[in-house]
C-alpha positions in Angstrom: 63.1 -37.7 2.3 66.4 -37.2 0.8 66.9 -38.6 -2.6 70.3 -41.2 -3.7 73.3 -39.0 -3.5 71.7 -35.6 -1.3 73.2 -34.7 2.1 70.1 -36.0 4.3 71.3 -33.1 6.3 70.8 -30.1 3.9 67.0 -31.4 2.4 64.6 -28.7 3.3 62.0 -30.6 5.2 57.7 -29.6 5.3 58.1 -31.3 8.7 57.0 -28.3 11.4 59.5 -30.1 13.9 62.6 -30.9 14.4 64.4 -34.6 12.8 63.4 -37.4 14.6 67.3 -38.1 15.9 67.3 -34.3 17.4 68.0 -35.6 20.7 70.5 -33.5 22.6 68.0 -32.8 25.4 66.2 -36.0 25.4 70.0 -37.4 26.3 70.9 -34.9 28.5 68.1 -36.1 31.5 69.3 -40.0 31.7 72.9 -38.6 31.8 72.8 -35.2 33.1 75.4 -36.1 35.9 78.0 -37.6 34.1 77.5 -34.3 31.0 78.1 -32.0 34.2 81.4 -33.7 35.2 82.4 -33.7 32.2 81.9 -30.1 31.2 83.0 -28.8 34.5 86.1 -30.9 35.2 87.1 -31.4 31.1 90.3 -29.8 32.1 91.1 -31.6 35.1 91.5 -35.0 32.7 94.8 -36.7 32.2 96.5 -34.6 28.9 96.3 -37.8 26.5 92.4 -38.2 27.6 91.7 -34.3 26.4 93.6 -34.4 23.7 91.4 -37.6 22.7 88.5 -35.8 23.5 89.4 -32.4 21.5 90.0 -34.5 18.5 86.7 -35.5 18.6 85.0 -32.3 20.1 86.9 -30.5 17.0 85.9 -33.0 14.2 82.2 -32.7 15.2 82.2 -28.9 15.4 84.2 -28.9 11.9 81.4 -31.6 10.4 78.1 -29.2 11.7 80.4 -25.7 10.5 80.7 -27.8 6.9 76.8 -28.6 7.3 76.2 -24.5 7.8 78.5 -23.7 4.7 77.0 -25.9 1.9 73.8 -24.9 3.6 74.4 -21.2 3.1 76.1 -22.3 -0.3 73.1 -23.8 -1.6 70.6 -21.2 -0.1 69.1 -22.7 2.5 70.5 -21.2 5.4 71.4 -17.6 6.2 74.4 -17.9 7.9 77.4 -14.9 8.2 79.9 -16.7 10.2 79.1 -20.8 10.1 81.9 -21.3 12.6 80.3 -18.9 14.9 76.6 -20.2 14.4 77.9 -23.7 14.8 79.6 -22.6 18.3 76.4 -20.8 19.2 74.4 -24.2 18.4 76.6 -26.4 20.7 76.2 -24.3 23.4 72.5 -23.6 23.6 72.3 -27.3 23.1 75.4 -28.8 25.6 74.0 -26.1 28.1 70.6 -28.1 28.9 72.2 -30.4 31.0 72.5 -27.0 33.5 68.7 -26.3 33.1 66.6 -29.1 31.7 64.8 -31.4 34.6 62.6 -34.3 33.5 59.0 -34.3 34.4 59.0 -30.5 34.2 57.1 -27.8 32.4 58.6 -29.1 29.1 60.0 -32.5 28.3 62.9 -33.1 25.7 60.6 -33.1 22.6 59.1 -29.8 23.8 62.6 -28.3 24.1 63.7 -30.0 20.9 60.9 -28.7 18.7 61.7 -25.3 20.4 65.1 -24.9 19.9 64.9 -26.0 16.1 62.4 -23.6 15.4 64.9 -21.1 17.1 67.3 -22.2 15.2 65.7 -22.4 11.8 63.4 -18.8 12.9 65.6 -17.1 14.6 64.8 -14.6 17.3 64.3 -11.2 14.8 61.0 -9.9 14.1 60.1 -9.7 10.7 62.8 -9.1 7.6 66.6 -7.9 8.6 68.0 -5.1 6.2 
């Protein structure tokens, strides 16, 4: 539990799961077609609509990038290039919609949990020189 005045964001948690509002996947099922027409005809909008959209698509990128730098300030994440990490987030999560089918091997928790633990884990075994 974060304490007055601590980003909720950047308080190391015991939890072995992911936050209860990690729900990229658990979103994507419900409105899977409308995430596809939107990531594959983006471009295709009017100009005023995209730019809309970029504002916002930027804004949120730039608030999890600031997440990763006071994270990496403060110790708690290991993080070369936040930008890049952030990116690389975003697109392992916005690419479920592709690949994710409800009722199959894994529902959205199970994807959730594993893609924080990913995250958080990483993929390397044991220490990096």
């Amino acid at each position: 539990m974060a304490q007055r005045g601590q980003d909720p964001t950047l308080v190391r948690s015991e939890n072995t799961g992911p936050p209860a509002n990690v729900g990229t996947t658990g979103q994507a099922a419900p409105g899977r077609q409308h995430l596809r027409v939107f990531f594959e005809h983006f471009r295709e909008l009017p100009e005023e609509v995209r730019d809309e959209i970029s504002g916002k698509r930027d804004r949120y990128l730039q608030m999890l990038v600031d997440v990763l730098e006071r994270g990496a300030a403060e110790g708690e994440f290991r993080v070369a290039d936040p930008r890049l990490t952030a990116l690389a987030v975003l697109g392992m999560c916005n690419w479920t919609y592709q690949w994710f089918r409800p009722g199959g091997k894994r529902d959205a928790a199970d994807v959730a949990r594993y893609f924080y633990g990913t995250l958080l884990g990483g993929i390397g075994a044991g220490e990096r020189s």
